[in-house]
N, C-alpha and C positions, 0 to 999 in steps of 0.2 A: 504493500500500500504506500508506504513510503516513497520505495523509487518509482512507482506512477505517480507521485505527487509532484518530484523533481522534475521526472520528465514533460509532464502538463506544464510547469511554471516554464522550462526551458524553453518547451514550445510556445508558450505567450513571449516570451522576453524577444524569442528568436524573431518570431510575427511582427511584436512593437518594434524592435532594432530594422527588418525591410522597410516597413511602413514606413520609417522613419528617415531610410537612407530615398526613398524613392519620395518623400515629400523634399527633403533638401535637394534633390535631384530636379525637379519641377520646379524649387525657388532659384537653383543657380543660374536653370536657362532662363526664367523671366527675368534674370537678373545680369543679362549676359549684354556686351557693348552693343551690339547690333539690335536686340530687342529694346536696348535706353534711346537709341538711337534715334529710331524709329518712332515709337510708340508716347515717351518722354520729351518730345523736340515741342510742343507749344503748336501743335500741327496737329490737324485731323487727316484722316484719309477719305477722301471722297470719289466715291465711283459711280458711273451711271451704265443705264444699261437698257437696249433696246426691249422692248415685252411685246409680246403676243400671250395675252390673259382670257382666260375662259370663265365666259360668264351667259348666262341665259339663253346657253347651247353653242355658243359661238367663239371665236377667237378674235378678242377684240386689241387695237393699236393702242400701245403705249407706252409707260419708260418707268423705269424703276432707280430709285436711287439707294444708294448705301452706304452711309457716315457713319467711321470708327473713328474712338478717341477715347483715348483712357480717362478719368477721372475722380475726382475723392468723392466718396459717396455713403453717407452714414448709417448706419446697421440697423442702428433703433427706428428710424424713421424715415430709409428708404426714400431721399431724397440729396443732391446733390448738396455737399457741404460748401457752406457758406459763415461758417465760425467761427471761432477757434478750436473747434473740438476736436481736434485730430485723434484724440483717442479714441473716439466714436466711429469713425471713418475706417473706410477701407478703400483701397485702388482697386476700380472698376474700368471694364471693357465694356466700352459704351455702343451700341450700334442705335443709331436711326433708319431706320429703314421705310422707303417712300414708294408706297406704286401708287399710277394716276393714267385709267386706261377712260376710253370715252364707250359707252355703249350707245348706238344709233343716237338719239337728239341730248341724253343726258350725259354724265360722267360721271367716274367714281375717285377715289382721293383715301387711300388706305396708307395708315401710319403706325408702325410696331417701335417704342423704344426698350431694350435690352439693357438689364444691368446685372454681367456677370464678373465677380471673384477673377482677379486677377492670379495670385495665389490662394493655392486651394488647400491650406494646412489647419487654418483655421474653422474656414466655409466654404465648401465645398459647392454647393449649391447656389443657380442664380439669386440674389435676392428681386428681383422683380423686373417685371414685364405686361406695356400696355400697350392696348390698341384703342385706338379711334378710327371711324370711317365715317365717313359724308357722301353722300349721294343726294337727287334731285328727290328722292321717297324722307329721308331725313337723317337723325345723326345715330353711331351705337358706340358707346365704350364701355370698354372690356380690360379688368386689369388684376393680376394674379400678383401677390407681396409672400413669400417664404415667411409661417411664421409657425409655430408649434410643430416644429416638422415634416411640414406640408404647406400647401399653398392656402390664401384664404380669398376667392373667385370675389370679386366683387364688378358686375355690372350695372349700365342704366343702357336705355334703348327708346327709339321711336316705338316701338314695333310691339304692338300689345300682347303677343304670346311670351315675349321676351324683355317685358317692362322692365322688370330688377331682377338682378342676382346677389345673393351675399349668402355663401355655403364657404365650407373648406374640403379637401381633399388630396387625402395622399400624397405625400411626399414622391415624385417623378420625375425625369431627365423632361424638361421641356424641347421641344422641339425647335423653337424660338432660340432659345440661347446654342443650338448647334452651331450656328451663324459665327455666336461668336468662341466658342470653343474652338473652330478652324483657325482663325486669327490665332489661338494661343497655343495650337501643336509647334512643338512634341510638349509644350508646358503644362496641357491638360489633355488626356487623349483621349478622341471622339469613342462614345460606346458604341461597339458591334455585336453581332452575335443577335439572339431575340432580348427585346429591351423593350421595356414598360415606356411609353411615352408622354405628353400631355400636348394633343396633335397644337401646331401654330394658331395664334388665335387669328388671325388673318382669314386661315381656312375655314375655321369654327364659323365667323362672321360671312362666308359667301355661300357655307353649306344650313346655316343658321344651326347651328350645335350648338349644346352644349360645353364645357371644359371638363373633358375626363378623362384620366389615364384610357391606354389603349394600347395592345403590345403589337411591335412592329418587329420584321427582320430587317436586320442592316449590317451594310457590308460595306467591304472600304478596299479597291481594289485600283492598280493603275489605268488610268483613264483608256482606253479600244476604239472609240467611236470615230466619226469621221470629224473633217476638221469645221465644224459648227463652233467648235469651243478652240481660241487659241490662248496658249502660254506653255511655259516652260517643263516638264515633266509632269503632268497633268496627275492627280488623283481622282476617281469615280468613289464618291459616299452616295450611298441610297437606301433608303427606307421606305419602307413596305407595310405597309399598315395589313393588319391579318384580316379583321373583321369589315372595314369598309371600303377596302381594296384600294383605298387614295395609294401614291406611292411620292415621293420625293428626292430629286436628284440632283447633287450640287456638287459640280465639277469646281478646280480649288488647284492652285500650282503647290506641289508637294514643297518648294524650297520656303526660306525664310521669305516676306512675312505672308507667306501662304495666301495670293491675291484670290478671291473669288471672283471667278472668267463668269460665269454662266451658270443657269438650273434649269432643271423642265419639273413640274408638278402635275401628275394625271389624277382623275376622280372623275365618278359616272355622274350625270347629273340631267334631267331632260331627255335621261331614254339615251343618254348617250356617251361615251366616254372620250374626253378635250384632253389634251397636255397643253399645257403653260408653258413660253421656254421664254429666257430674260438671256441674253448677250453681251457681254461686256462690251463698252463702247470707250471711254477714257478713265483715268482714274488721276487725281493731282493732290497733292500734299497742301494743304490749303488754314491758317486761323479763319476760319469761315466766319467767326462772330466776332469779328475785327471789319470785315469785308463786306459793309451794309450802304456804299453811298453808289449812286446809280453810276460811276465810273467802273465799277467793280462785275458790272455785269458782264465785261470780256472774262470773268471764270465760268460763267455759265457757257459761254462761246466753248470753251476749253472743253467742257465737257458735254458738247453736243446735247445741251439741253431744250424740249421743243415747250413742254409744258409748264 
């Protein structure tokens, strides 16, 4: 009884000691000149990118945009610090993310912000993720806060089936924060294999769902395809939803800082099944929120922006 007690404790100590070498292993690459470089310079990254969006059976024209930028961001209340409270604060990987496709006479304007753990020794988990959308019918937001070890859903809506929401559930990889977990490879590396998800609230809001885990297959394999997608050593991630067959695929240049080229999104919907595919079109290193006087619209030039 003894020496299975020694060996059970060896066996924790041994488990704590990996753990541990593999979390200092994930701080030193976030912590490495090229990712200070990069990420730390007083610069966002802004990319845009051509769409074809499936919506009311069809594949409609449009552009997607995608703004990273790290920032301090506060634990307890899941909002960007502005205090002195740095203890309160953690660096966060900030994505905005903008689609804006037109459907025959009206348009649509869908908005995701991301805020995931830069290092993940601490917290491991995004702390939060929202949406908004506006169309010509009216407005829905949608927004999930990591709090009791799980998330806690809170929505408002035009839309009388889907006036409020405020429930919690389960602790799950969102789908949402993949985005920016690609940004942070090899610093935090993307789950494969069958994995519990919490599908994109983007998608929730065009299939009007709810937010609920749902397991998916996903794989992470060098890109094969034809040259629809260009960059440098390409990676294919894709996800598979088991039960409602949507599926998600987001092509990603394997080197530092892992640009995302392109994705295509398929779901049945109107009797019929669309893919989505978004194209990289420019991408510039930009203080965007220094860059507000109408001289400054040659960035938008820059990145072939229509809408």
């Amino acid at each position: 009884m003894f020496m299975k007690s020694v060996y059970f404790l060896f066996g924790v100590l041994l488990l704590d000691s990996c753990n541990k070498r593999e979390s200092d292993k994930q701080a030193q690459l976030c912590d490495n000149q090229n990712f200070k470089q990069y990420w730390y310079s007083a610069n966002a990254e802004i990319s845009s990118y051509s769409l074809k969006q499936a919506q009311f059976g069809n594949l409609n024209d449009g552009e997607a945009i995608m703004v990273f930028n790290t920032e301090d961001f506060r634990k307890d209340k899941h909002v960007k610090l502005e205090s002195n409270a740095k203890d309160k604060a953690v660096k966060v990987m900030k994505l905005n993310f903008i689609k804006r496709f037109v459907t025959g006479i009206h348009d649509f304007s869908m908005y995701t912000s991301v805020f995931t753990p830069v290092q993940t020794q601490d917290i491991s988990s995004t702390l939060k993720v929202s949406n908004t959308n506006q169309d010509w019918s009216g407005q829905t937001f949608l927004q999930l806060n990591f709090r009791q070890n799980g998330y806690q859903v809170l929505g408002k809506s035009y839309f009388e089936e889907e006036i409020e929401d405020d429930y919690h559930i389960d602790k799950a990889i969102l789908e949402d924060e993949l985005w920016t977990r690609i940004r942070l490879v090899p610093c935090q590396q993307l789950p494969v294999g069958k994995v519990i998800l919490i599908p994109s609230l983007g998608s929730l809001r065009l299939r009007r769902e709810k937010a609920a885990p749902a397991i998916a297959n996903v794989t992470l394999e060098p890109y094969k395809g034809d040259s629809t997608f260009k960059g440098d050593s390409l990676f294919d991630y894709r996800v598979n939803y088991i039960e409602s067959k949507r599926s998600l695929r987001i092509i990603f240049e394997k080197g530092f800082p892992h640009k995302i080229v392109g994705w295509e999104e398929s779901y049945r919907a109107h009797n019929k099944t669309l893919t989505s595919r978004a194209v990289l079109k420019a991408t510039i290193q930009n203080p965007y929120w220094q860059k507000n006087m109408p001289a400054d619209t040659i960035y938008r030039k820059k990145l072939h922006l229509k809408y």
